[in-house]
C-alpha positions in Angstrom: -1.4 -20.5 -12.1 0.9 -22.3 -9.9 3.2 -21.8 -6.7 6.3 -22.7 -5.5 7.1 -23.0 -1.7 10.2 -22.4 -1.0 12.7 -23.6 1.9 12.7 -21.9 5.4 16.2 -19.4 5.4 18.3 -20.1 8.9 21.5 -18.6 9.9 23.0 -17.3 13.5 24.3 -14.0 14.0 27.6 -13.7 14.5 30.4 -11.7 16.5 30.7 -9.7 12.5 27.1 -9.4 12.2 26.2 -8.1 16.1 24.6 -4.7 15.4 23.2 -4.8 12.2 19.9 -4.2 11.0 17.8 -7.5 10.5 16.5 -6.3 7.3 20.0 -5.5 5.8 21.7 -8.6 7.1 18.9 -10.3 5.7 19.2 -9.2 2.0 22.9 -9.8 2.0 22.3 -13.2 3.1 19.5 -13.2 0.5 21.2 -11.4 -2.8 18.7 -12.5 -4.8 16.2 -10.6 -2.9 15.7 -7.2 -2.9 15.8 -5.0 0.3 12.3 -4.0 0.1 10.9 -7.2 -0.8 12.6 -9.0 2.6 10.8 -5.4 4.2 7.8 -6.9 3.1 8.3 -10.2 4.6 9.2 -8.9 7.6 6.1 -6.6 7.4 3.8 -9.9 7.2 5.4 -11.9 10.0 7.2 -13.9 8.1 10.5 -13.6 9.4 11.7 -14.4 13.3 14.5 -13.3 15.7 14.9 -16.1 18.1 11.1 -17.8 17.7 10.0 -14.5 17.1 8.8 -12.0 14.7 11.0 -8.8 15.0 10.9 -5.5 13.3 13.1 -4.9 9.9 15.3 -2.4 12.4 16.2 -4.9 15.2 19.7 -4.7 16.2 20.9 -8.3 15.7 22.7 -9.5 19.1 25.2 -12.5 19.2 23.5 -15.9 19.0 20.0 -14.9 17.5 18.4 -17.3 15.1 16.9 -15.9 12.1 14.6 -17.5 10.4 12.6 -16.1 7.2 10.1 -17.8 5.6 9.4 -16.5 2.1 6.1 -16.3 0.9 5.2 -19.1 -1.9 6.6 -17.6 -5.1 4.7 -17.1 -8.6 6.5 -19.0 -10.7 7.9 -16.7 -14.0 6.5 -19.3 -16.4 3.3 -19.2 -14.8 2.7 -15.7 -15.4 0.2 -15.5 -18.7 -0.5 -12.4 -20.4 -4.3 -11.5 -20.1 -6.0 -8.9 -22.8 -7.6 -7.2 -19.8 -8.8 -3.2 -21.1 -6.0 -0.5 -19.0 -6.7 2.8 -18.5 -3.3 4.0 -19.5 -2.7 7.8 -18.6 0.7 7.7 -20.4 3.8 5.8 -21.3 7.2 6.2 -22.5 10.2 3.7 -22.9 10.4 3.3 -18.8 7.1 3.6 -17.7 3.6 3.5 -17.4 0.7 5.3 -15.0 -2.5 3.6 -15.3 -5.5 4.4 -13.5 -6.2 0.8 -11.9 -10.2 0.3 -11.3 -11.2 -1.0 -7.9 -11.7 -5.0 -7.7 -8.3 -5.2 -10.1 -5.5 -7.2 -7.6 -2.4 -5.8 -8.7 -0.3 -8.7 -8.7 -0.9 -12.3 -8.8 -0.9 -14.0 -5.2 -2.2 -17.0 -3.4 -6.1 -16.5 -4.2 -5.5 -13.9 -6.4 -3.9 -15.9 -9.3 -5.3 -14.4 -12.6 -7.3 -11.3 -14.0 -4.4 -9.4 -12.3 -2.7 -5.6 -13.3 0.3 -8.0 -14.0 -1.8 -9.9 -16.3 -2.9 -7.0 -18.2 0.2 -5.1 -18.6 2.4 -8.2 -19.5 -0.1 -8.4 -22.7 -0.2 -4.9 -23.1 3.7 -4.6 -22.7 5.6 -8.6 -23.5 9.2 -7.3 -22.4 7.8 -6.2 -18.5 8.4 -10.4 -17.7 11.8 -10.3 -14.9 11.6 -6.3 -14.7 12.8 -5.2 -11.3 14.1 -8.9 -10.0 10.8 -9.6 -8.2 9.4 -13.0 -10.4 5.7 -12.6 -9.2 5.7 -8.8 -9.5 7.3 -7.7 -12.5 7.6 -3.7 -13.0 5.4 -3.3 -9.8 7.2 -0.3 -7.8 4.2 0.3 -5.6 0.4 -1.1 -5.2 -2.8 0.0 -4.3 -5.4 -2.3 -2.6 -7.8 -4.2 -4.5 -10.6 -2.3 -4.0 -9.0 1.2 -3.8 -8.6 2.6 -7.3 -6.4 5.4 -9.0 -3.2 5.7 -10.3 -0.3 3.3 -9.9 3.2 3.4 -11.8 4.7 0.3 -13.4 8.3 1.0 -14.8 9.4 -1.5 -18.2 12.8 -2.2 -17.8 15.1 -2.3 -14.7 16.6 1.3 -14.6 13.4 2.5 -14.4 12.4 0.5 -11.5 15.4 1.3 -9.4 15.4 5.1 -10.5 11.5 5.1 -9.2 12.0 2.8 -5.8 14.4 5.3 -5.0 12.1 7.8 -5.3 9.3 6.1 -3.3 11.8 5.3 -0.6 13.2 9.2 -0.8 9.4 10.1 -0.4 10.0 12.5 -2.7 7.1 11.1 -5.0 3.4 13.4 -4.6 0.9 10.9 -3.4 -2.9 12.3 -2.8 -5.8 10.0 -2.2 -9.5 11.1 -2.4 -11.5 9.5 0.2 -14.9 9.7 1.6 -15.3 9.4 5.6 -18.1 8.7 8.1 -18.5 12.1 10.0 -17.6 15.2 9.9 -13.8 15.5 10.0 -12.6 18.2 12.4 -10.3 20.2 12.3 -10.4 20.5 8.9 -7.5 20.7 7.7 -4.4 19.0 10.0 -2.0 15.7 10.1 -2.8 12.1 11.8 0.7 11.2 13.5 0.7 7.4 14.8 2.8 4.6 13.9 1.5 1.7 11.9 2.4 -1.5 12.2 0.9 -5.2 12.0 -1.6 -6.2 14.7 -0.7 -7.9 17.0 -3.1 -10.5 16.8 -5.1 -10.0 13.2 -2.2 -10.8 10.3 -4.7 -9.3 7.6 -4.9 -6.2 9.9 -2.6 -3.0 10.3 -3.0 -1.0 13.9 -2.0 1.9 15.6 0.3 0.3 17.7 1.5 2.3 21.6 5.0 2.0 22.7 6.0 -1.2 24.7 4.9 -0.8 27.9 7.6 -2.5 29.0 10.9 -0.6 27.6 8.8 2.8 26.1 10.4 2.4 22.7 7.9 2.9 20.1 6.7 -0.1 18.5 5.1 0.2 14.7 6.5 2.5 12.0 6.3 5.7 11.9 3.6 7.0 9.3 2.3 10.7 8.3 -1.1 11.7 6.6 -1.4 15.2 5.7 -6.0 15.7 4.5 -7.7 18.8 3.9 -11.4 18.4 3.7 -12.9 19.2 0.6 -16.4 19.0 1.3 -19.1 17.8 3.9 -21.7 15.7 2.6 -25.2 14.9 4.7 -27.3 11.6 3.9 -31.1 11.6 3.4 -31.7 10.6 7.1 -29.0 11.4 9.5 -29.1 12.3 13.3 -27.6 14.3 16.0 -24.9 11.8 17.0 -23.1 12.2 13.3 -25.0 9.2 12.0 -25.4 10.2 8.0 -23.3 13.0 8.3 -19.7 12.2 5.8 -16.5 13.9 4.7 -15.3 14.0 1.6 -11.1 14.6 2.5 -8.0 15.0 0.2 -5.5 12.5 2.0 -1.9 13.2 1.1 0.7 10.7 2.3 3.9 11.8 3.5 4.8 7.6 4.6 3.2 4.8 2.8 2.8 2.4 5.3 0.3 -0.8 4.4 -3.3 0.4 5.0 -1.8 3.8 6.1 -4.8 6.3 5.7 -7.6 3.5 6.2 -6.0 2.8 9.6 -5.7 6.5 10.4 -9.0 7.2 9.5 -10.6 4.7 11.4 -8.0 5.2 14.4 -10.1 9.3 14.4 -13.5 7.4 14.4 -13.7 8.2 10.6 -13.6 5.3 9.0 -13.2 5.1 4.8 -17.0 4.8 3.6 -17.5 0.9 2.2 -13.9 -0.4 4.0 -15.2 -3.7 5.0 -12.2 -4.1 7.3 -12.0 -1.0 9.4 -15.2 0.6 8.9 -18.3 -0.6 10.8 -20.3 -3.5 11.0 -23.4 -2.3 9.6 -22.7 0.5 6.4 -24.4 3.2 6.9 -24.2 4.6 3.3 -24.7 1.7 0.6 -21.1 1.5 -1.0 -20.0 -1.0 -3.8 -16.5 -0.7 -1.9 -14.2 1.3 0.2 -14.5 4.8 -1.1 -10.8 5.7 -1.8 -9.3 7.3 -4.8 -5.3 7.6 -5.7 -6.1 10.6 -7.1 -2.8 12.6 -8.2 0.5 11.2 -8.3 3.9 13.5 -9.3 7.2 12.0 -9.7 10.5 12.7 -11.9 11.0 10.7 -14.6 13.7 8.1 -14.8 15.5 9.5 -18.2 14.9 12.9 -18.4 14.3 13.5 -15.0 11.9 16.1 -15.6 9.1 16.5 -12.9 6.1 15.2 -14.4 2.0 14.9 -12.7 -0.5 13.0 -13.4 -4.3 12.9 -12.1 -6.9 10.3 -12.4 -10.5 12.1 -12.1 -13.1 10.5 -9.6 -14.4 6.8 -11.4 -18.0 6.7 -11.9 -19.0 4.2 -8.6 -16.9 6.7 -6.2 -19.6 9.8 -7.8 -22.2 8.4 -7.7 -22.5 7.5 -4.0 -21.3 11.2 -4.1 -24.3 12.0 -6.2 -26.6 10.4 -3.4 -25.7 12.8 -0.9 -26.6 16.6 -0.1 -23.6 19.2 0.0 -22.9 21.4 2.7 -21.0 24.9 2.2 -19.7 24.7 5.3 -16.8 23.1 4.5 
């Protein structure tokens, strides 16, 4: 699997361009890149506003320099079909939900080349090759980390894509996530309201990020997790300070921001059981990954446009760290 860098994109705002959005000016200058795919760019600090990186709603001001650097791209040709085994939950002429295992990478990427969902579904489906304009990503109209597993939507021809990124970008598509906390989550029902965006310092990290301290606009995105606790869960050996004591929550998203309910969790001191990246140092419950589940996913589909749900039950790794701990009817 190869890559191909591609050359820096300059331009200067001008007196027609003063005012609008970076991210919109940005895909018109770019037509062969979609909106949310420059978003994503943005999102990764890729792209800067005078020397430096700005947010995909900065109000471009007379003079700016823009500069976006695009990621190195898959090349089409590069992309071989893989006979990899997919859970596939159903399929029709535009679509297919597949309940992705954790350790699958969705989509090839630097480090990530082969063995991907891409892979798999470009054997399992020849035609998906160019779907949705996005060479490396073909069909993709969403992901899911590598180890988090659950349901994920891939649409097989181009309709389908746009009628589902609307969708996504309406959030008007059900997304709930299963996931299994350190402590015991209190209240236990509510919503975690903070805005995500990417630290300031760690590029593989998200944060909660305060306004700027300097003007008081909010910096970040805004982002929404709805959870209800399903059950409370106590370890072997535990103690009084919440050490062995763990939450099994229903995490619906009302934003999908990167990291979203890993980065709320741990921003409560309740970090995802396993998540290398947010959790703790030291695990305190042996884990063969981060402990989070897209568990039910409802959308309309792009034809008929009849509401449609699907549900992917817990995978055997996820129960059986379950299966370690003792219940507790409090919950």
């Amino acid at each position: 699997m190869s890559t191909s860098p591609a050359p820096p994109t300059r331009f200067v705002v001008t007196a027609e361009d003063v005012g609008q959005r970076l991210d919109r000016r940005l895909t018109a200058h770019l037509p062969d890149r979609s909106r949310s795919e420059i978003q994503r760019w943005i999102d990764a600090g890729l792209v800067t506003v005078a020397g430096r990186p700005a947010k995909a709603g900065y109000k471009l001001e007379l003079g700016d320099e823009v500069v976006a650097q695009p990621p190195p791209a898959v090349e089409a040709t590069s992309l071989q079909p893989s006979p990899i085994p997919l859970a596939v939950l159903y399929e029709d002429d535009d679509l297919l939900v597949i309940d992705k295992p954790a350790g699958m990478v969705v989509h090839p990427a630097p480090g990530h080349q082969t063995d991907t969902l891409v892979n798999a579904v470009l054997y399992h489906c020849p035609d998906l090759e160019g779907v949705g304009g996005d060479r490396g990503r073909p069909g993709i109209v969403h992901r899911l980390d590598k180890e988090t597993s659950g349901l994920i939507v891939v649409a097989k021809n181009d309709l389908a894509h746009r009628c589902l990124q609307a969708q996504f970008k309406a959030r008007t598509v059900y997304k709930e996530y299963l996931a299994l906390v350190e402590g015991r989550v209190t209240p236990a029902s509510g919503k975690i309201v903070a805005p995500v965006g990417r630290h300031p310092t760690d590029r593989l990290r998200q944060a909660i990020l305060a306004p700027s301290p300097v003007t008081g606009e909010p910096r970040g995105r805004p982002a929404v997790t709805e959870y209800h606790v399903q059950g409370y869960y106590t370890a072997r050996v535990h103690d009084a300070t919440g050490r062995g004591h763990f939450s099994l929550v229903r995490a619906i998203l009302h934003t999908g921001r990167t990291h979203q309910i890993r980065i709320h969790f741990a921003w409560r001191k309740h970090p995802i059981v396993g998540d290398a990246l947010y959790g703790y140092r030291h695990l305190r419950l042996p884990a063969p990954r981060q402990l989070l589940h897209a568990h039910r996913l409802r959308f309309s589909l792009p034809t008929s446009g009849k509401e449609r749900e699907f549900v992917a039950p817990l995978p055997p790794d996820f129960q059986a760290v379950l299966d370690q701990l003792a219940g507790d009817d409090a919950a």
